[in-house]
N, C-alpha and C positions, 0 to 999 in steps of 0.2 A: 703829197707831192713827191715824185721820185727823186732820189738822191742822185747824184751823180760825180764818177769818180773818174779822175785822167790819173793814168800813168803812162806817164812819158820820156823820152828818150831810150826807148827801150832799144838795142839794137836789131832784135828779130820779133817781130808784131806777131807771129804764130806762136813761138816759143815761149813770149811772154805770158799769152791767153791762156797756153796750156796748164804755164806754170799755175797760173792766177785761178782755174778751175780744179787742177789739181788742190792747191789748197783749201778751195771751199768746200770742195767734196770731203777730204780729210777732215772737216768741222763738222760736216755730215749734211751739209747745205744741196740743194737742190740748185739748177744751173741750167738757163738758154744761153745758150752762145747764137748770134744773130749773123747769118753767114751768106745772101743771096746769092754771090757768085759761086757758081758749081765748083770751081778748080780752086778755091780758098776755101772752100767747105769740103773739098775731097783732100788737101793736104794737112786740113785739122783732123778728121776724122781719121787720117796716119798717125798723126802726132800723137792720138788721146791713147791710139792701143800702144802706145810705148812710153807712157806716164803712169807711173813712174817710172824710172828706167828699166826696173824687173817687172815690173806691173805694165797694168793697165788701168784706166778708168772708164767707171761701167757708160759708155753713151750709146746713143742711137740717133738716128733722123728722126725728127719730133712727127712727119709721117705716117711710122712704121710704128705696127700694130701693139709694139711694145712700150710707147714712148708714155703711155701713163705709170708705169714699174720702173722706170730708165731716170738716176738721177740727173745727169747732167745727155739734153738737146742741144742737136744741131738743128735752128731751122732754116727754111728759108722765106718765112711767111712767119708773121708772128700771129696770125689769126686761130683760136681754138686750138692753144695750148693746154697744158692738164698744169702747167707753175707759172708764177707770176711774181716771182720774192726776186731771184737775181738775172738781169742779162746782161749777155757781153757782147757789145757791137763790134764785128768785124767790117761794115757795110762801109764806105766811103760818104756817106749821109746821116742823117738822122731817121731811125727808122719809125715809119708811122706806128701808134700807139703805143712808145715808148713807157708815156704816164702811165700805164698800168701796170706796171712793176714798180716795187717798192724800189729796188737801185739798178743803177746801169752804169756799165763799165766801160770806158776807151781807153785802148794800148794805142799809142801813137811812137808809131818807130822813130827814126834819128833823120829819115829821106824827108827832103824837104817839100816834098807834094804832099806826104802825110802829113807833115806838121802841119802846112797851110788846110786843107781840110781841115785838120783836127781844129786849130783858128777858129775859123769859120761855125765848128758844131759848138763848140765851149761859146762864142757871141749868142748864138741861139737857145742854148739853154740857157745861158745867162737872161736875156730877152723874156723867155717863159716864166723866168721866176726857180727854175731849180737851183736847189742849193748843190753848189759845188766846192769836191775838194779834190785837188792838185796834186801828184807825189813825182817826185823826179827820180827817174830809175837807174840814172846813170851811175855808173859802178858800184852797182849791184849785181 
């Protein structure tokens, strides 16, 4: 059963993700970030080449001919990916076949349209049977 992780109250939901893959990349972890909307998935894929601040992290479109070499994906189709260990939902939904990753991540910023989504995915996963843990991000 997939795990499933809220960090919330974040004040910037890009910034947080970035942070949050930058980290697991650092542990040496593999990484989809789940991103349908093209213009949320074209201002992550700015963010990643400037994570670290002197850095970058190595990503790509899980499309592109590179994305089985590429530790952390953007996609926007979660069908016939090359990892299945971590994703991070940017999506305002829950993304179909979620269960097949061992964990899943939502950043839920401080706007309160996000929260209520986020609501609403945390009752449904709850509904599913995933186990869930909570982290509040506030002043942090």
């Amino acid at each position: 059963m997939t795990k499933v992780f809220f960090y919330h109250n974040v004040q910037d939901r890009l910034g947080a993700a970035c942070a949050l893959v930058s980290k697991a990349y650092a542990q040496g972890k593999d990484f989809t970030v789940y991103a349908p909307d093209p213009e949320r998935a074209q201002v992550l894929d700015r963010l990643l080449w400037t994570q670290p601040p002197l850095g970058f992290l190595p990503h790509c479109r899980a499309d592109s001919p590179l994305a089985a070499e590429t530790p952390v994906l953007i996609a926007s189709r979660l069908d016939a990916l090359p990892q299945d260990q971590r994703l991070l939902n940017l999506a305002d939904d829950i993304p179909a076949d979620f269960d097949r990753f061992a964990s899943l991540i939502e950043v839920v910023s401080q706007s309160e349209e996000d929260r209520q989504q986020a609501r609403q995915r945390f009752r449904q996963y709850k509904e599913m049977g995933c186990e869930i843990q909570s982290t509040d991000m506030a002043g942090r």
